[in-house]
C-alpha positions in Angstrom: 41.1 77.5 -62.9 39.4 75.6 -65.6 42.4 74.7 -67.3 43.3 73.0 -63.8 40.0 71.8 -63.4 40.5 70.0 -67.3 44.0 68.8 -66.4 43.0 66.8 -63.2 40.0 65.6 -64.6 42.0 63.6 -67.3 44.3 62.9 -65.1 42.0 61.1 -63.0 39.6 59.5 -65.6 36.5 61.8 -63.8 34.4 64.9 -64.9 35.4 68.5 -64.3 32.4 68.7 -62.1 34.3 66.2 -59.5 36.8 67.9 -59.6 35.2 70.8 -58.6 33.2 68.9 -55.5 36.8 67.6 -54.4 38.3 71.1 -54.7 35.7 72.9 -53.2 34.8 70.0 -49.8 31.5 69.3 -51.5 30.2 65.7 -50.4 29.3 63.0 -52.6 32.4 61.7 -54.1 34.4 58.3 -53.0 37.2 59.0 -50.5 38.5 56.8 -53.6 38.3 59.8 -56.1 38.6 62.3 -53.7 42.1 60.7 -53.3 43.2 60.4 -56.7 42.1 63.6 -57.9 44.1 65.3 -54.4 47.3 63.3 -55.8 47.0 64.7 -59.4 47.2 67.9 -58.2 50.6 67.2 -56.4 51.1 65.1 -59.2 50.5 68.0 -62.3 52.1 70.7 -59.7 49.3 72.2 -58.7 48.8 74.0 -55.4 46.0 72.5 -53.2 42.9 74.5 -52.0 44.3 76.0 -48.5 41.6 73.9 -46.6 42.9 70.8 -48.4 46.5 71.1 -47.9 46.0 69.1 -44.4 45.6 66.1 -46.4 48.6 66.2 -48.1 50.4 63.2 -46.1 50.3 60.6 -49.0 53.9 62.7 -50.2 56.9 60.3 -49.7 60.7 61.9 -50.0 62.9 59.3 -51.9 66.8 60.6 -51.7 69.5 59.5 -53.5 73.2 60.3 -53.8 73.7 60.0 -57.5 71.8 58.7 -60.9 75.2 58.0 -62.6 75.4 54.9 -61.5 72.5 52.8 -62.2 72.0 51.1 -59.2 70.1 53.9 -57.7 67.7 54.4 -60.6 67.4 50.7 -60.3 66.3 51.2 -56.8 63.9 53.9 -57.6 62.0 52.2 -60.2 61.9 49.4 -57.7 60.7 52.1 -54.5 58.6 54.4 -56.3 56.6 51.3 -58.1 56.0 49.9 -54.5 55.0 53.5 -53.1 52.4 54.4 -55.9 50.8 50.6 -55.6 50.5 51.7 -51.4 48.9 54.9 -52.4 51.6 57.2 -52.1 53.4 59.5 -54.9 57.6 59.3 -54.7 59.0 62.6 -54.5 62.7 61.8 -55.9 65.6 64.1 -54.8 69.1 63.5 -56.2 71.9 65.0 -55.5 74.2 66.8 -58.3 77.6 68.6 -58.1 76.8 71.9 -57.7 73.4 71.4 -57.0 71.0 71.0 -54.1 72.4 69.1 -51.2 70.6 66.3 -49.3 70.2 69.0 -46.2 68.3 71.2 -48.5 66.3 68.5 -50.1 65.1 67.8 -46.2 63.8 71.3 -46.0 62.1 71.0 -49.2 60.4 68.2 -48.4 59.3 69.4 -45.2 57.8 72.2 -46.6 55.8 69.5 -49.0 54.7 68.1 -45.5 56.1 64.4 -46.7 54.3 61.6 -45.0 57.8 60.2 -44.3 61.1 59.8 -46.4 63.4 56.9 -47.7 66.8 57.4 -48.4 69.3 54.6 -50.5 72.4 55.9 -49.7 73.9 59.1 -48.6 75.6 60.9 -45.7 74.0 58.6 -43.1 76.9 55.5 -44.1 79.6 58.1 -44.2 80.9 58.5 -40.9 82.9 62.0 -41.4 80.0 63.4 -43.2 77.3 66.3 -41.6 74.4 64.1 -40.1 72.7 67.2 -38.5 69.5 66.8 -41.1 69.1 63.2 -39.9 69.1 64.3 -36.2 66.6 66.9 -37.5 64.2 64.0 -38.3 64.5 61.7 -35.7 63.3 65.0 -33.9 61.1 65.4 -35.7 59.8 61.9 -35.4 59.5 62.0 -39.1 59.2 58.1 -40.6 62.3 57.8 -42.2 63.9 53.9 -44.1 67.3 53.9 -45.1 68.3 51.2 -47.5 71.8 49.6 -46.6 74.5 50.9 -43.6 74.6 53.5 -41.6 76.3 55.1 -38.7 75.6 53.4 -35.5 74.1 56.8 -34.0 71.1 57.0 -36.2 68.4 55.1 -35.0 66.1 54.5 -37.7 65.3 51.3 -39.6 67.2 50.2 -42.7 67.6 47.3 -44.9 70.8 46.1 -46.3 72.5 43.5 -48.4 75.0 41.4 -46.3 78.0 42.6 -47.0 79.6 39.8 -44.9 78.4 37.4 -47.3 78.9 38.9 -50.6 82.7 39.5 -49.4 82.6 35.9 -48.3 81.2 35.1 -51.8 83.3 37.0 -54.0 87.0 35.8 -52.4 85.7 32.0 -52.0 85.1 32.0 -55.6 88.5 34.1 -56.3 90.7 32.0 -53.8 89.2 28.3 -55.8 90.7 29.8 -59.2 93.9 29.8 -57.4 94.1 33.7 -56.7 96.2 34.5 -53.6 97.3 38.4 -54.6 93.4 39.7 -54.1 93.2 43.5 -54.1 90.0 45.4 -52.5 88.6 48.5 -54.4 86.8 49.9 -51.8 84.7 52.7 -51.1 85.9 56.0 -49.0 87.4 55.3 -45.6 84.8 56.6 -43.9 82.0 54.4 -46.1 80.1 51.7 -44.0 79.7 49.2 -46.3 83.5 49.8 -47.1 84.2 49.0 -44.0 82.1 46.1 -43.8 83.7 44.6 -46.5 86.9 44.8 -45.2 86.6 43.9 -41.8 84.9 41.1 -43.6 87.5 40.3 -46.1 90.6 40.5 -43.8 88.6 38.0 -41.7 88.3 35.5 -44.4 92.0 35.7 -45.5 93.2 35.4 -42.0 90.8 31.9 -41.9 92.1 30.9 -45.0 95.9 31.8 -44.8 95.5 34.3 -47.3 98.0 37.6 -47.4 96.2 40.9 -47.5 98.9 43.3 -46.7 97.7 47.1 -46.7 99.5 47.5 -50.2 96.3 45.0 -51.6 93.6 47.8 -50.0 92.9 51.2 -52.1 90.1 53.6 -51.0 88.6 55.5 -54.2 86.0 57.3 -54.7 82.6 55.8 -56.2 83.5 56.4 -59.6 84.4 54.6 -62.8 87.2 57.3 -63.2 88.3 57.2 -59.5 88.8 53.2 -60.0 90.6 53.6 -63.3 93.0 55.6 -61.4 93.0 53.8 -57.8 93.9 50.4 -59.9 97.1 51.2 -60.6 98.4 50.7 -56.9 96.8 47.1 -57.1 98.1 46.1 -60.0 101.9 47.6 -59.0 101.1 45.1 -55.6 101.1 42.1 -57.8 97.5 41.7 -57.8 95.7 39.1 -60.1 91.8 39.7 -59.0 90.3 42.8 -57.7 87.4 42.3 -55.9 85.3 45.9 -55.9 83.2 47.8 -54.2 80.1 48.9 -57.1 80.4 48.2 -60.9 81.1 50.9 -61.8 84.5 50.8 -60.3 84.7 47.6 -61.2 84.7 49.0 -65.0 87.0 51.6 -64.0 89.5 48.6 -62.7 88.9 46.8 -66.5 90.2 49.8 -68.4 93.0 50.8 -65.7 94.0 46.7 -66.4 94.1 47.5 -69.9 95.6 50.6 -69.8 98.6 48.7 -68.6 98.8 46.3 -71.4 97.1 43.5 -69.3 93.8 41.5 -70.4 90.8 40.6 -68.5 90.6 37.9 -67.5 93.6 36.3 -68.3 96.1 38.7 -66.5 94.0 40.1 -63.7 90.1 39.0 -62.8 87.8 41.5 -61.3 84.1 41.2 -59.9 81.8 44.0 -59.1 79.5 44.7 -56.8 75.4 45.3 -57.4 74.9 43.6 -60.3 73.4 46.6 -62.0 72.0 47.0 -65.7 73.8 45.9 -68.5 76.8 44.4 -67.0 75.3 41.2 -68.6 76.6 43.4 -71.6 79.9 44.9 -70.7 83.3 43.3 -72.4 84.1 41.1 -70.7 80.7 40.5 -68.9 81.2 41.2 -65.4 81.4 39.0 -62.8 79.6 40.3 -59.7 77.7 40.4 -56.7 73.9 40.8 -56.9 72.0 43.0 -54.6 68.3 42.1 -54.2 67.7 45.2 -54.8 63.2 44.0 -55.4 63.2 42.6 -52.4 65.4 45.3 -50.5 63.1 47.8 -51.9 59.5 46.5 -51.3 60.7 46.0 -47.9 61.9 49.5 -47.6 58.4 50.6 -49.0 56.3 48.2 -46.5 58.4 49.2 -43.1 57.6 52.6 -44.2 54.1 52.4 -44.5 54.1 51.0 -41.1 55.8 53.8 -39.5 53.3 56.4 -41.3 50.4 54.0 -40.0 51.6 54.2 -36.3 53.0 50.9 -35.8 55.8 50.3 -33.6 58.6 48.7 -35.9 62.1 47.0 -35.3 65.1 49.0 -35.3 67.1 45.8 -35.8 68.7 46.0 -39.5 67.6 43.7 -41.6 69.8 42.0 -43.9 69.8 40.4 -47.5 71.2 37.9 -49.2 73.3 38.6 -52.1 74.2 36.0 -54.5 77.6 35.7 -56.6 77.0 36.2 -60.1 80.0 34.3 -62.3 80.2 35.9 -66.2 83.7 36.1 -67.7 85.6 39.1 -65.9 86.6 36.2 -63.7 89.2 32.8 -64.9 91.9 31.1 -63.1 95.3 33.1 -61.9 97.5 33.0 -64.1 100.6 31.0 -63.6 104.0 32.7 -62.2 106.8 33.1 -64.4 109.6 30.4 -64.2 
């Protein structure tokens, strides 16, 4: 008890005498400090007084699919930052091979009584996927943000980046280099925003007279390894520019090109999708499409906190603008042979 009563209190910045007023319902202390010292105990992992535990609703569940591709820890630094400055603590839950799935997360952080729960990406934009969890929280009537697309049957709010528009932004700047063999590295078949982009991009080629035979279309994994190997079947199409669905199968297309004794740019262009750290840095710097992932965030964060607060908030999806960022994984086709 006093080594608990020592850790808060440093924590906090306060006595171990507070503390002891918090922990015990004494009055005299700010709802201010009472506060803080009630989210340094969740925050140090220690158990609350049983009397106090009703108060724990300043718990928000943040899910993500992976941390391998640094988009998501991009959007938790992003989330969590927004959280803490609204007074809640971000309880991250990522899912690993082998590890705890996103249905058992949702127990977990029911058991933690979570205020409510964001989730950038996971099962909800995979159409063939178990949604049973999600159905458990609308229920539940459980706050719950999801950042980009999801299935039409889950009727929570989310926030995504056009993908109309980055498609639209990515093959306008492809097709002006003179590329007319585009390939798409997309997401599974079953992914949303993979289908977005294609019902997207075979809308632009059929505007612009462009061929996008089903030979130009590969479905992969989210992966740098599943795009090195989904590449090949572009590249055997006749491809010159891959436009893909993440960096980092973007990077998996730039070593499948090399693999085959091509060069980026000069053989086959490619652009990403995200815009996520370092590809200011890869070789060749990679062209691609940025999310606003600050903005997308912070609005995640502030739609939440009107849920929690009892507000009645749109169910509409509100959408982002990306914008095309042009580095050097990009040049002009190269000419035909002859």
């Amino acid at each position: 008890m006093s080594r608990r009563l020592a850790d808060v209190a440093a924590k906090v910045g306060v006595s171990e005498a507070t503390v002891s007023r918090v922990l015990n319902g004494k009055p005299g202390v700010s709802q201010a400090t009472r506060d803080a010292v009630l989210t340094a105990l969740d925050v140090l992992g220690y158990e609350r007084p049983t009397k106090l535990r009703g108060d724990r609703p300043r718990l928000v569940g943040l899910v993500l699919p992976e941390l391998a591709n640094p988009i998501f820890p991009a959007f938790a630094e992003v989330v969590g930052g927004a959280l803490a400055q609204q007074g809640y603590t971000p309880v991250l839950c990522t899912r690993t091979a082998g590890g705890i799935s996103e249905a058992e997360y949702i127990d977990l952080l029911l058991g933690q009584q979570v205020s409510g729960v964001i989730f950038a990406g996971g099962f909800y934009a995979e159409r063939d996927a178990d949604h049973t969890h999600y159905e458990r929280l609308q229920a539940l009537n459980l706050p719950v943000v999801l950042i980009n697309a999801s299935i039409e049957s889950l009727d929570f709010p989310h926030v995504s980046c056009d993908d109309l528009i980055a498609t639209h932004q990515a093959l306008e700047h492809l097709v002006s280099m003179g590329h007319t063999r585009i390939g798409l590295l997309l997401g599974p078949r079953d992914h949303v925003p993979s289908e977005r982009k294609l019902a997207a991009a075979r809308g632009f080629a059929e505007r612009h007279g462009v061929d996008l035979p089903d030979a130009l279309v590969v479905h992969s994994q989210y992966s740098l390894e599943s795009g090195q190997a989904s590449t090949g079947r572009l590249l055997d199409a006749g491809a010159t520019a891959i436009l893909c669905a993440s960096d980092p199968l973007a990077l998996g297309a730039v070593r499948a090109v090399r693999r085959a004794g091509l060069e980026v740019p000069r053989d086959v262009s490619v652009v990403g999708y995200d815009d996520s750290a370092l590809m200011n840095s890869t070789d060749p710097a990679l062209t691609t499409v940025r999310q606003p992932i600050d903005a997308m965030g912070r609005a995640a964060v502030d739609i939440l906190a009107s849920m929690i607060a009892g507000a009645t908030v749109s169910r509409d999806e509100l959408l982002f603008e990306p914008e095309l960022v042009v580095r050097r994984s990009t040049a002009a086709a190269p000419r035909a042979a002859g």
